[in-house]
KOLRO-756976 format. One record per atom (N, C-alpha, C): x, y, z; residue in one letter. Coordinates in steps of 0.1 Angstrom, whole numbers, plus 5000, padded with zeros to 4 digits. Each point is the difference from the previous one (the first is absolute). Layout:
% residues N
XYZA...
END
This chain:
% residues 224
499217900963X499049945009X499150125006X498850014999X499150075004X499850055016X500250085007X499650055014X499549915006X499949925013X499149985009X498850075009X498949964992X499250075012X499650015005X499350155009X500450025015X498449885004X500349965013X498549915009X500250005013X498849995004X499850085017X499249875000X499449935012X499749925005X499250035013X499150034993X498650005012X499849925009X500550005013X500349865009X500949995005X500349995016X501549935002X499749925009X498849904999X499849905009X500549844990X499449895001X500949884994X500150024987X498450014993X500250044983X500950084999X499550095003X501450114998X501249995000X500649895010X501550005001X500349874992X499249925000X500149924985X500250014985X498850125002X500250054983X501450084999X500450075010X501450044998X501449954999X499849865004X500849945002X500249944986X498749974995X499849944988X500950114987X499750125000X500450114989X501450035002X501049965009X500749975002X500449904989X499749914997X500049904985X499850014989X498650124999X500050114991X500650084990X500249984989X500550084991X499150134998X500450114997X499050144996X499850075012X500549935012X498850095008X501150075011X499750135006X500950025007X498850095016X500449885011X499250055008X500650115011X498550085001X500750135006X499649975017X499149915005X499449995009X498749945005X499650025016X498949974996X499150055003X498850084999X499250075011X498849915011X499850055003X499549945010X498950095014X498849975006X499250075009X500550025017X500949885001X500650015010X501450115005X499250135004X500750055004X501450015009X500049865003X501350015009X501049934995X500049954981X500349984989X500950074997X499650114998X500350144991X501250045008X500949974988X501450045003X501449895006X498749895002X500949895001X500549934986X500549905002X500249834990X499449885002X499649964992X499049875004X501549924992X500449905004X500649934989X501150064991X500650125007X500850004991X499750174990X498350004998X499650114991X499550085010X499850104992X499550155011X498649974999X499150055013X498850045002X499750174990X499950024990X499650134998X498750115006X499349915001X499050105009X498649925001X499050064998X498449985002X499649964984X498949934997X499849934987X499950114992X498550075003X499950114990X501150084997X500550055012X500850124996X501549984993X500449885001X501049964995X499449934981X498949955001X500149974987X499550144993X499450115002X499850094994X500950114998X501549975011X500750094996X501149974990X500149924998X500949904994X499149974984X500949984986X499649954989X500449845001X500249895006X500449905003X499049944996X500449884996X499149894994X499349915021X498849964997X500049915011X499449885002X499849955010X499649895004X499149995015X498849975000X499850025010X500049815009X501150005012X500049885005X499150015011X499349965005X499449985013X498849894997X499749905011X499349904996X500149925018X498149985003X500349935012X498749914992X499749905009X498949925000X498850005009X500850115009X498450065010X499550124992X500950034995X499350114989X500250054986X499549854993X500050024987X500350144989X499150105007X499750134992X500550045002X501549985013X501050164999X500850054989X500349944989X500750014987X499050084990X498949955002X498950094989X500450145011X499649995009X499150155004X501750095000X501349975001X500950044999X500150094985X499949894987X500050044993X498750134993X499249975006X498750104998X500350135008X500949985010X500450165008X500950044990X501149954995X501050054994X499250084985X499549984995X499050034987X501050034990X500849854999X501250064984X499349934990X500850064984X499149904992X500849905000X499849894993X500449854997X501649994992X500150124997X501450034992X501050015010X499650055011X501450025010X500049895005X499649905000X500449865008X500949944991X500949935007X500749884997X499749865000X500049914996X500049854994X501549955003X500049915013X501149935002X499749845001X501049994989X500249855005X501549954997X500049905009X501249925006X500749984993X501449974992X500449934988X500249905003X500349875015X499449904999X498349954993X499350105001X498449984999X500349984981X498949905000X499649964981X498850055001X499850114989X498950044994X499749944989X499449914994X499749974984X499550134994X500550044987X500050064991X498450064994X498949895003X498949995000X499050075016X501050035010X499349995011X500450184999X499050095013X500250115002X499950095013X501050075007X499950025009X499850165002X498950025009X499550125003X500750165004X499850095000X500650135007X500349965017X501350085004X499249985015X500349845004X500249904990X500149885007X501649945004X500049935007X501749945006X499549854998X501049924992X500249884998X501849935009X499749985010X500849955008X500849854993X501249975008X501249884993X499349894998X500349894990X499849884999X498450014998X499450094992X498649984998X499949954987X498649964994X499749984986X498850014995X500350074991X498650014991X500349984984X499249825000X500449964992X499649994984X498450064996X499450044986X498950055004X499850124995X498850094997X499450015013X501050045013X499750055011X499550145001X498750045006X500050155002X499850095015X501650055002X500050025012X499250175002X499150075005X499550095005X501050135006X499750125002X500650145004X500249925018X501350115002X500349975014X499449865008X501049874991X499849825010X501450075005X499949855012X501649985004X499649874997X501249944997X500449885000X501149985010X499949905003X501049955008X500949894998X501249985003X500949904994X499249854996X500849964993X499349824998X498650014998X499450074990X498650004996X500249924985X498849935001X499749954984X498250014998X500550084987X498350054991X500549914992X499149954995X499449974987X499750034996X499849884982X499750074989X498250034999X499950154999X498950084998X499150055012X500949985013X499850065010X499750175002X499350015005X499450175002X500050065014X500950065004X500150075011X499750184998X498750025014X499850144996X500750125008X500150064996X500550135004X499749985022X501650095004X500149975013X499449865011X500749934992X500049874998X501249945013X500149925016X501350005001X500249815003X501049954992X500449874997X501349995007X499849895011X501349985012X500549924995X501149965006X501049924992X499849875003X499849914988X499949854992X498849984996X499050125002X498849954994X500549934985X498849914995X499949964993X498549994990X499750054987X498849984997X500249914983X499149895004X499749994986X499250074990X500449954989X499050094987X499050045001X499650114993X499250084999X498850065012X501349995008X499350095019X500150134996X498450045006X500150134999X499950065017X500650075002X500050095017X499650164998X499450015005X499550154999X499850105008X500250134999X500050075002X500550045016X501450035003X500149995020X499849865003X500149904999X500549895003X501249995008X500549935009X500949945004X500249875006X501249924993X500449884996X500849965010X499849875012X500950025011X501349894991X501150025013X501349944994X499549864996X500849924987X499449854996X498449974997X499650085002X498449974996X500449954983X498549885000X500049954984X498850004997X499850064990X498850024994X500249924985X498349905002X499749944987X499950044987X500149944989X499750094985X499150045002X499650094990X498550055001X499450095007X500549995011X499650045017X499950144995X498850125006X499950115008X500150045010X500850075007X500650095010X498950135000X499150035009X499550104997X500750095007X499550164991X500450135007X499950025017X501550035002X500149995017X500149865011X500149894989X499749895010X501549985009X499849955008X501850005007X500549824998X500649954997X500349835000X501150015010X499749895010X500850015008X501749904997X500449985002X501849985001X499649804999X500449944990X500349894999X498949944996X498550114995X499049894995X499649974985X499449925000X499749924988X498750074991X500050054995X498650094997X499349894987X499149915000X499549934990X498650064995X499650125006X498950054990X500150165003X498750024994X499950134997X499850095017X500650125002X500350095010X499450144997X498649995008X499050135002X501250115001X499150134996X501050125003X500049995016X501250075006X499450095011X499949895010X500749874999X500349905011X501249925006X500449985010X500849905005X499849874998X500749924990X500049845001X501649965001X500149865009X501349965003X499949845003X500549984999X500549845000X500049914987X500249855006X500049914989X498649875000X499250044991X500150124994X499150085002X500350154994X499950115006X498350015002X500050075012X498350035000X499650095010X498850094995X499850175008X500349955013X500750135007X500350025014X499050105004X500150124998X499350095000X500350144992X499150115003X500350114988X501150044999X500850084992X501050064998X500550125008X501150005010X500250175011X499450074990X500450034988X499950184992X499149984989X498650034996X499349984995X501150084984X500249954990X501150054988X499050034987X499750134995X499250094986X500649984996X499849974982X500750054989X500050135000X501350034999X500350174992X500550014992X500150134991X501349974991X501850045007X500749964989X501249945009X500550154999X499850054992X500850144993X501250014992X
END
């Protein structure tokens, strides 16, 4: 049987102690820790695992595969701009997913991404560089999720939804077939999304409709 290897975990806020909880179920992977900006961190245990240090300096000193966890809804972009400080290429990241989680054979999941328990992606799904997913998610068949992408737990989309670019998906939100999610829009927690969603906005309810602009105005970049 082949080595486990090493992964560090950018984050030791909820993602973070989620996704570790998760690799824990994990086959291959053997976690060394987690780093983190919060200095009063360093040197403790979150859960069990060590705080190893500060993001950068911990994932640069280390050859460790990673993941970067962190994800809020007041601030869509802290996961890009995390990953844009770190400046690794695309090969040092890790791809985790759940072994409860079904991936169809047809579907594909990005660098950098975490697919959380009880999720599904069920034909010719395409998940983007650094999503989170969150437990009890269902894509569908020919669904497009883009890069730094964050999906809370139970969302639900029918076919062929596309979400783009810094998006975030509140818990249970359902989005229609068809439907666009633009880059950066935030969906709030329990709504019904039946049409298309401008970049760069807040819509929430049933069904869903603009609130106002989005906290973190979210660029395309590349993911690295």
């Amino acid at each position: 049987m082949p080595e486990p290897d090493d992964l560090i975990i950018v984050g030791a806020g909820g993602l973070g102690r989620e996704t570790a909880q998760a690799v824990t179920a994990m086959d291959g992977w053997r976690l060394l820790g987690f780093a983190d900006d919060d200095f009063d961190k360093h040197g403790t245990a979150v859960d069990g695992v060590p705080v190893l240090g500060g993001a950068e300096e911990t994932a640069k000193a280390r050859e460790a595969r990673l993941v970067v966890c962190t994800a809020s809804p007041r601030d869509p972009a802290v996961r890009r701009r995390l990953v844009r400080r770190l400046g690794l290429p695309a090969r040092r990241y890790a791809t985790l997913v759940h072994p409860s989680a079904w991936v169809a054979p047809s579907s594909h999941v990005g660098a950098g991404s975490v697919v959380l328990a009880q999720t599904v992606l069920t034909a010719s799904v395409r998940v983007g560089a650094h999503v989170a997913i969150m437990p009890h998610v269902t894509l569908t068949h020919d669904d497009q999720v883009e890069d730094f992408v964050t999906i809370a737990s139970g969302v639900r989309l029918g076919g062929g939804v596309r979400v783009g670019f810094g998006a975030y998906l509140g818990a249970g939100a359902l989005v229609r077939e068809g439907v666009s999610i633009g880059a950066g829009a935030l969906i709030g927690m329990g709504s019904v999304v039946l049409r298309d969603v401008p970049p760069g906005e807040v819509w929430a309810g049933s069904p869903a409709r603009r609130l106002r602009p989005a906290p973190v105005r979210v660029f395309r970049k590349e993911s690295g």
